[in-house]
N, C-alpha and C positions, 0 to 999 in steps of 0.2 A: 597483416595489419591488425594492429588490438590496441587497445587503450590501456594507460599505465595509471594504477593507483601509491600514491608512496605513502609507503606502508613503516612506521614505527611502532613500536611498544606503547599500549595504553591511547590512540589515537581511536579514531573512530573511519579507517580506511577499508573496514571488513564491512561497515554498513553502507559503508559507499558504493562496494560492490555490490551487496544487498540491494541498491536501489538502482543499479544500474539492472541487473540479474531480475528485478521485477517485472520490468519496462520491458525486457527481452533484448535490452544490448548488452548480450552475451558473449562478449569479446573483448577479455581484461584480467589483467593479469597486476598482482601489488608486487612491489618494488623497494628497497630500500634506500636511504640515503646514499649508497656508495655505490648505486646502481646507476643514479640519473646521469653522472656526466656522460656513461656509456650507451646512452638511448639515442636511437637513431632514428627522427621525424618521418622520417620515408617509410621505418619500421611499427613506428610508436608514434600516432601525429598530436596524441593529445594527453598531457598529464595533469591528473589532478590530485591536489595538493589537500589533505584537510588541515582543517587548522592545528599546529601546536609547534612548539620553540627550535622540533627538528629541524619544518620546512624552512624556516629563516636561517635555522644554522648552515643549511646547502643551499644560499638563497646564488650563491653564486655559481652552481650546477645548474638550477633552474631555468633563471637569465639566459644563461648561455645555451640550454636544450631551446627559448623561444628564439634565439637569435638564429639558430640554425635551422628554423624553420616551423618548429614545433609549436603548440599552444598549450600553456599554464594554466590551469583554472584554480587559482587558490583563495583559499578563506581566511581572511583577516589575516593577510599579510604586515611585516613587519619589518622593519629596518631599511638592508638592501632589498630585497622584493618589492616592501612597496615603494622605492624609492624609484624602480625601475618602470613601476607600475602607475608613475607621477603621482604616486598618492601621499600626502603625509597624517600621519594620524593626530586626532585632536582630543583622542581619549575616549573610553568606552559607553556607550551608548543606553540609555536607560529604555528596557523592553517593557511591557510589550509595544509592538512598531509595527508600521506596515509597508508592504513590499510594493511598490505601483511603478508597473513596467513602463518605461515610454519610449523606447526603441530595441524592443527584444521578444515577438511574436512567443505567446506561450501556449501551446497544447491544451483544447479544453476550458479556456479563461476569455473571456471579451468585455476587458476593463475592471473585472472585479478585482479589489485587493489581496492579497496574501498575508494574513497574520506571521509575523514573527517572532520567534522566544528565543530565550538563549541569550548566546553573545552578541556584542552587534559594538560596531567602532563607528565614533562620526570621524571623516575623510576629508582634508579639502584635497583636491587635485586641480592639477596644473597641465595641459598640453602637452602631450599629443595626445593625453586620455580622455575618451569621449563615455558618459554617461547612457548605461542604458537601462537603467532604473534607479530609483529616490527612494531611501527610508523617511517615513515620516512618525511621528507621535499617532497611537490612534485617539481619536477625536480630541487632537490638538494641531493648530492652524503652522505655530512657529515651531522652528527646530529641526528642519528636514534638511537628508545630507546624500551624498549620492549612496546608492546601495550595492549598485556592479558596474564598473566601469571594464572597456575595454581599451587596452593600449597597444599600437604598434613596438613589436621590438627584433628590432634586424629583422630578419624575412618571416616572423612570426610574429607571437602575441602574448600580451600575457591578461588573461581576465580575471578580475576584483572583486570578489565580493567581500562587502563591508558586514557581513555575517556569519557565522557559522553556519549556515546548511545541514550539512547529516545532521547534527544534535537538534537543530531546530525541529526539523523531520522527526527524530528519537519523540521529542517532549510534547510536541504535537500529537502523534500517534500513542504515546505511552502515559503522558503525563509527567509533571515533575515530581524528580523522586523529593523532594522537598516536603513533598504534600503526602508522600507516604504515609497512612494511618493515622491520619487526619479526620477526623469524625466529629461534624457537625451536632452542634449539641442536641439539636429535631432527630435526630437518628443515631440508631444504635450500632448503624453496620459499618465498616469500613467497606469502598466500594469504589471501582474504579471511577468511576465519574466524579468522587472528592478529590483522585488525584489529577483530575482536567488541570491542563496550564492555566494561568491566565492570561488570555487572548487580550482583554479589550473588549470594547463596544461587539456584541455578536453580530455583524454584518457580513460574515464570510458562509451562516450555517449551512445555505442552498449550492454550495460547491465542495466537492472534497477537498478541503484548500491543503492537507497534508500531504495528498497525492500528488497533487497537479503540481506544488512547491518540487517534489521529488524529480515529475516529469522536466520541468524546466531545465532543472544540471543535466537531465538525460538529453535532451534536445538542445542545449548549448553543444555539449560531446558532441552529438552525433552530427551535428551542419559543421564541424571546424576538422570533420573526417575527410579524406578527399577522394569519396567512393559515392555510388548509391548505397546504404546502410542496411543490410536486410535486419528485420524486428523477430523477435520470439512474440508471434503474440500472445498478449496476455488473458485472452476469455477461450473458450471452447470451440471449436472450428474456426467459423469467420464472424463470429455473434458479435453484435454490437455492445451487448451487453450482458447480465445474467440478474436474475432473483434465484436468492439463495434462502430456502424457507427450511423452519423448526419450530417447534412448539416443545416450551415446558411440561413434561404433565402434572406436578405437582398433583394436586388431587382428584386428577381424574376418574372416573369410571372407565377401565377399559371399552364398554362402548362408545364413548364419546371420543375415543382416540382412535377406533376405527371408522367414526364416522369423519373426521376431520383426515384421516390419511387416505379414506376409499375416494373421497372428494378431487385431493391432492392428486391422485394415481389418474382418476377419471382425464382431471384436465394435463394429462402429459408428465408430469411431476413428481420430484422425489423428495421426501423431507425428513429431519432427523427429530428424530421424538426425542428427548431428555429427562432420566429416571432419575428420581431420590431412591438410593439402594432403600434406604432405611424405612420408605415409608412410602408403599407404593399399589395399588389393586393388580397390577402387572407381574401375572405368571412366567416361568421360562416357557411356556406352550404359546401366552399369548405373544413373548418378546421373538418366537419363531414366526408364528404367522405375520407381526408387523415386518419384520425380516425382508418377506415375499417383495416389498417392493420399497420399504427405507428401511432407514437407517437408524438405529440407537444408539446412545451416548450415556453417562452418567452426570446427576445433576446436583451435585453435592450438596447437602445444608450444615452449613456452619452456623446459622444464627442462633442455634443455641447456647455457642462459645461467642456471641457477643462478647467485649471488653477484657476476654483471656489475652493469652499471650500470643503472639503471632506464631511462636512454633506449637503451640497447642493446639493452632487452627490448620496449620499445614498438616501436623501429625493427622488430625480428624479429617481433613482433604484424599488423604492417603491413603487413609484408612477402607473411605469412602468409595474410592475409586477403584480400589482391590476388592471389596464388597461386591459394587457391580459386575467387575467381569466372572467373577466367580459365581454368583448367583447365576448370571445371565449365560455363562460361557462366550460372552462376547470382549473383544479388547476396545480399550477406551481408546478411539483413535480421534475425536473431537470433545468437547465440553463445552456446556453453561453451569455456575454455580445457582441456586437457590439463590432471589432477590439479589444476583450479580454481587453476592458475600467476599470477600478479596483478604488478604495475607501480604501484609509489607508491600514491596515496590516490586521487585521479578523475584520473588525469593520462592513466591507460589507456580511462578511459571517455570523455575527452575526444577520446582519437585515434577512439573507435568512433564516435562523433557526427559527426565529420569524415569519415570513410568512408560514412557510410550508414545505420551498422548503428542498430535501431532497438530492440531489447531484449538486452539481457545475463543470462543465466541462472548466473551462477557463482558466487554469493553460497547457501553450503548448509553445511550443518555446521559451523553456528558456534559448535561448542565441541568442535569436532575437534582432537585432542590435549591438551583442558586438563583435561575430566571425560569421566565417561561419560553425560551426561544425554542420551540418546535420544529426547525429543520431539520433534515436527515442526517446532514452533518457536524451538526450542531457540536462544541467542546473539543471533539478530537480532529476531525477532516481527514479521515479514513475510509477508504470504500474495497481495496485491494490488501489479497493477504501482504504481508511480511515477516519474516523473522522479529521478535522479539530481539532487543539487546540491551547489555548492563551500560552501564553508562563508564564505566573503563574499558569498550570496545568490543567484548567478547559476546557474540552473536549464540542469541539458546535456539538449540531445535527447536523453535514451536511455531508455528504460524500465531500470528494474531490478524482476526477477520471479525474488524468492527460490525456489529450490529443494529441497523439504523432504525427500526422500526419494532414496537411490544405493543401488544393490541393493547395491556391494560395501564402502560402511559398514554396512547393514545388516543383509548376509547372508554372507559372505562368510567364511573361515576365516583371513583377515588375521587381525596381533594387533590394527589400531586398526577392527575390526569390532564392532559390539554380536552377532553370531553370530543371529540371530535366526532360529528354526526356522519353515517353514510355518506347522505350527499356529499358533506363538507369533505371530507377524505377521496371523493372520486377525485376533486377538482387539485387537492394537495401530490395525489400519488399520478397525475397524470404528469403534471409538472415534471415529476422527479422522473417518473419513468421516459418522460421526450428528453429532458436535460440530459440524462445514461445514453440513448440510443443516437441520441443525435453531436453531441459535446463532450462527454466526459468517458463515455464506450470504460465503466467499470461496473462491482455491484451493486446491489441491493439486498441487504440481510434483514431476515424478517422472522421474531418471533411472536405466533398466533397460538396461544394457549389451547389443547383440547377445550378444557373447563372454561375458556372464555368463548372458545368458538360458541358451543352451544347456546351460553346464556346471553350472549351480545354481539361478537364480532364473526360472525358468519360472515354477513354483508362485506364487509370488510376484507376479509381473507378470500371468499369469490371475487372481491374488485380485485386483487394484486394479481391472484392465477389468469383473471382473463383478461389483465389490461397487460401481465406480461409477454402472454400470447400477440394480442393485439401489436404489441412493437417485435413479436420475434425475440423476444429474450427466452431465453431454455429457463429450465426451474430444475435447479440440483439441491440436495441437500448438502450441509457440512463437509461430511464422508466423501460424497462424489466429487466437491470441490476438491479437500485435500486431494482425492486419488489424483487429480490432475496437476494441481501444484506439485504436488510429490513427484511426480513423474516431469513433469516440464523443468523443475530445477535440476535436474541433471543433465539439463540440455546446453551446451557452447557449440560457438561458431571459431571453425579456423581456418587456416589457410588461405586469408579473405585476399584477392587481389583485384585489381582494375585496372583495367589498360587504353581505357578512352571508349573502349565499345562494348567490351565485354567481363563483367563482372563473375569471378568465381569465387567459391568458398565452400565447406564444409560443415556440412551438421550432425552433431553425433552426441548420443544420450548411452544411461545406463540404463533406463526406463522407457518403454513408447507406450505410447498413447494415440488412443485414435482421435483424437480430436485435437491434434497439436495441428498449427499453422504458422508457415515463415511471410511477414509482412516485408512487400519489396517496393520501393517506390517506385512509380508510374514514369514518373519524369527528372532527371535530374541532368544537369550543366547541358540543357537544350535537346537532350537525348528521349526518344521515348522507348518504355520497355517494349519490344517484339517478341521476345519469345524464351520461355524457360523451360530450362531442362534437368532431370532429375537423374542421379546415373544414366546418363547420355540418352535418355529416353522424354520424350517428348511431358513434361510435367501438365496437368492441367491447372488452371489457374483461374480468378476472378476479380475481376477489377470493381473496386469500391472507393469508395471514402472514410477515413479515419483521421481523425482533428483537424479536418478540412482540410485532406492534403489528398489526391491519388493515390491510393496504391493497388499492388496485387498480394494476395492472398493466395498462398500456396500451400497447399493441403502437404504435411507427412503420410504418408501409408501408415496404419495402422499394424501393429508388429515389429515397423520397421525402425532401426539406435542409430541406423546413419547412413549422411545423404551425400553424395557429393552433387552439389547445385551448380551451373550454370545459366546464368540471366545475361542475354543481348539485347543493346539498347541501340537505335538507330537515328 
């Protein structure tokens, strides 16, 4: 049993699976148009469709895979689909919009809205399709149209969304490429936060709203599956959450970075320091000893090539980044640039894929210089990595893992500081870190400057280590992240079957890790989990809570690329 992505040329069906593969439902397989009529619901119960001219050209495969049992989940359907789908279209819809669920429980959300960008169609529909969410204008009263509809068809379904999804997710997390190299006349840098979409009224900043929009398709799939769904989970063991801490050192004093990293080590924690080759107090003797317990990266400065050419600045990116590992004898396996300096739309992230690098930290304050809306999510609504992708589908090696928090936007006596006092920051970062641990179970990226620790944000960087402690979030660095994404994305599930009692399936990677965990639900069709098993040996296991549902948490061995599982439910 596995879920079908249809898959053409130039679509965006590889970021589908990307965002399925996030979430940890690891069990999907893309399909092309001349594949659907051949799927078998019993085999394949749920297909989804992204939007473009193919899904309508096979809209008559589609149909008939939901009539036979199956369920459709397509985006902005058209013609025969959405004719099937009671929907007719009324022509395309002016973004930005918002998402407000009103019969479609979503993971991590309890009534807040969902920014939307992209495409978006207004729909009327007609019977037997029942509304389970409304697009609306943001902060506009009239205009609102349904957003997902679902409809019965023959012994299946087909569900509507009046949006593009993946791309919205894309521009949300990336920015529109529209806004590529766009540089505000106040500033001289281009920088990811000019390419922020534009959302609307910032009312969504206190939620990852990119993520949670992601989880939503994941959680439509997985309830129209007709199993218990075992999950990859996505944090480290069974953690609810994580801070993920680093500091720039820009001009530090090497003492000042072993006092900010002896700190770090003290309370449990690992952090990645980030070097300007070109310009740095940092030895290879001292970049051994920081070694001992984090991690290094290169932090490249471009703002000297302010207003050059964009391949003047990727050449100099490059340059940069072959500087460090050389100097250092270290490989550049994460990055921040210098004042988050940027190069075109993925043109710069395409050179970091070519070099190696395997996660980019410099996507943070994406509504740095436009407002002052201070949340952690603020502009992008990122908190989990992802693959980067072009916007004609083709996914770049590189993670991208937003950055929600810079002591010197937000402590700092600059004028584009929100100035935030000690106190005032305990009472902001407790928020965020209950909201992680209790609701949204993702990260927190945090960079605390050596050279600001000491002159101001100590306070500050001691409240995040010991308020992370306080909720049980572990503290990795970048590096230690990646090591686990890296490793965990080579992990699917197959052979999944269910027979009313007993659920079996396979897990099998190219990479293990000790800290990998399979999420099982506790309860499903009246059934409760009794007892799992791991190659026929008795698994141990730990029942919790994750987006307010039961589940069990079952630890991988540590060594171990593959499991064969069985879960009995009673």
């Amino acid at each position: 049993m596995h879920t079908a992505i249809l898959s053409v040329p130039g679509d965006l069906s590889a970021y589908v699976g990307e965002i399925l593969q996030t979430w940890g439902l690891a069990m999907f397989a893309r399909v092309g148009p001349d594949a659907v009529g051949g799927l078998d619901p019993a085999e394949v119960p749920v297909l989804v469709c992204p939007a473009s001219a193919e899904a309508d050209g096979c809209a008559e495969a589609i149909v008939d895979f939901a009539r036979r049992g199956g369920t459709a989940i397509c985006c902005l359907p058209g013609g025969e689909l959405a004719a099937a789908a009671g929907l007719t279209s009324e022509g395309s819809k002016e973004c930005p919009l918002r998402l407000r669920l009103t019969d479609l429980p979503a993971a991590g959300l309890a009534g807040e809205l969902l920014p939307i960008v992209g495409r978006a169609e207004t729909y009327a529909f007609a019977e037997p399709a029942r509304p389970l969410a409304y697009l609306s204008h943001a902060a506009r009263y009239h205009g609102e149209s349904v957003g997902i509809v679902k409809t019965p068809v023959g012994s299946g379904c087909i569900i509507a969304l009046a949006f593009d999804l993946p791309l919205c997710v894309l521009m949300l997390r990336q920015g529109d490429p529209a806004r590529a190299e766009v540089v505000p006349e106040w500033d001289g840098c281009a920088r990811p936060s000019h390419i922020a979409a534009d959302i609307g009224p910032h009312d969504s900043g206190w939620v990852p709203f990119a993520d949670l929009l992601s989880r939503l398709l994941v959680d439509v799939v997985r309830r129209h599956l007709p199993a218990p769904v075992p999950m990859l989970w996505h944090l480290p063991g069974e953690a609810a959450g994580l801070l993920v801490y680093s500091g720039d050192e820009d001009v530090a004093e090497t003492a000042w970075n072993d006092e900010e990293m002896d700190y770090v080590a003290t309370a449990g924690g690992r952090m990645n320091l980030y070097i300007i080759p070109t310009d740095t107090h940092s030895t290879p003797e001292d970049v051994r000893r920081y070694r001992r317990n984090h991690d290094v990266g290169p932090h490249p400065n471009l703002r000297p090539l302010d207003g050059r050419s964009v391949a003047e600045r990727l050449a100099e990116f490059e340059r940069q980044v072959r500087l460090f590992e050389e100097t250092f004898g270290v490989p550049a396996r994460t990055l921040r640039n210098h004042c988050t300096a940027w190069a075109g739309y993925m043109e710069i992230v395409e050179v970091m894929e070519r070099l190696g690098v395997g996660m980019d930290a410099n996507y943070f304050s994406g509504t740095y210089g436009r407002d002052r809306d201070c949340a952690p999510y603020g502009g992008f609504g990122g908190a989990l990595p992802m693959r980067f992708c072009r916007p004609d589908g083709r996914l770049i090696g590189v993670f991208q893992q937003h950055t929600h928090i810079a002591d010197d936007v937000m402590f700092s006596d600059a004028e584009y500081s929100y100035k935030f006092s000690p106190v005032q920051f305990e009472v902001l970062l407790r928020r965020a870190f209950s909201d992680i641990a209790a609701h949204f179970h993702t990260a927190l990226a945090v960079c605390i400057h050596p050279s600001s620790w000491v002159k101001y944000s100590r306070p500050q960087g001691r409240a995040l280590l010991r308020q992370a402690a306080e909720f049980g979030l572990p503290i990795w660095s970048f590096d230690e992240w990646l090591d686990f994404w890296q490793a965990r994305d080579t992990w699917r599930f197959g052979d999944l079957s269910w027979d009313g009692t007993s659920l079996t399936f396979t897990a099998e990677g190219r990479t293990p890790h000790g800290q990998l965990c399979v999420a099982l639900p506790i309860h499903y069709a009246g059934r409760t989990l009794a007892d799992v098993r791991m190659d026929a040996e008795a698994a141990p296991w730990r029942r919790t809570i994750r987006y307010g549902e039961p589940c069990a948490m079952v630890p991988v061995p540590a060594g171990k690329c593959k499991a064969a599982i069985a879960a009995a439910y009673v």
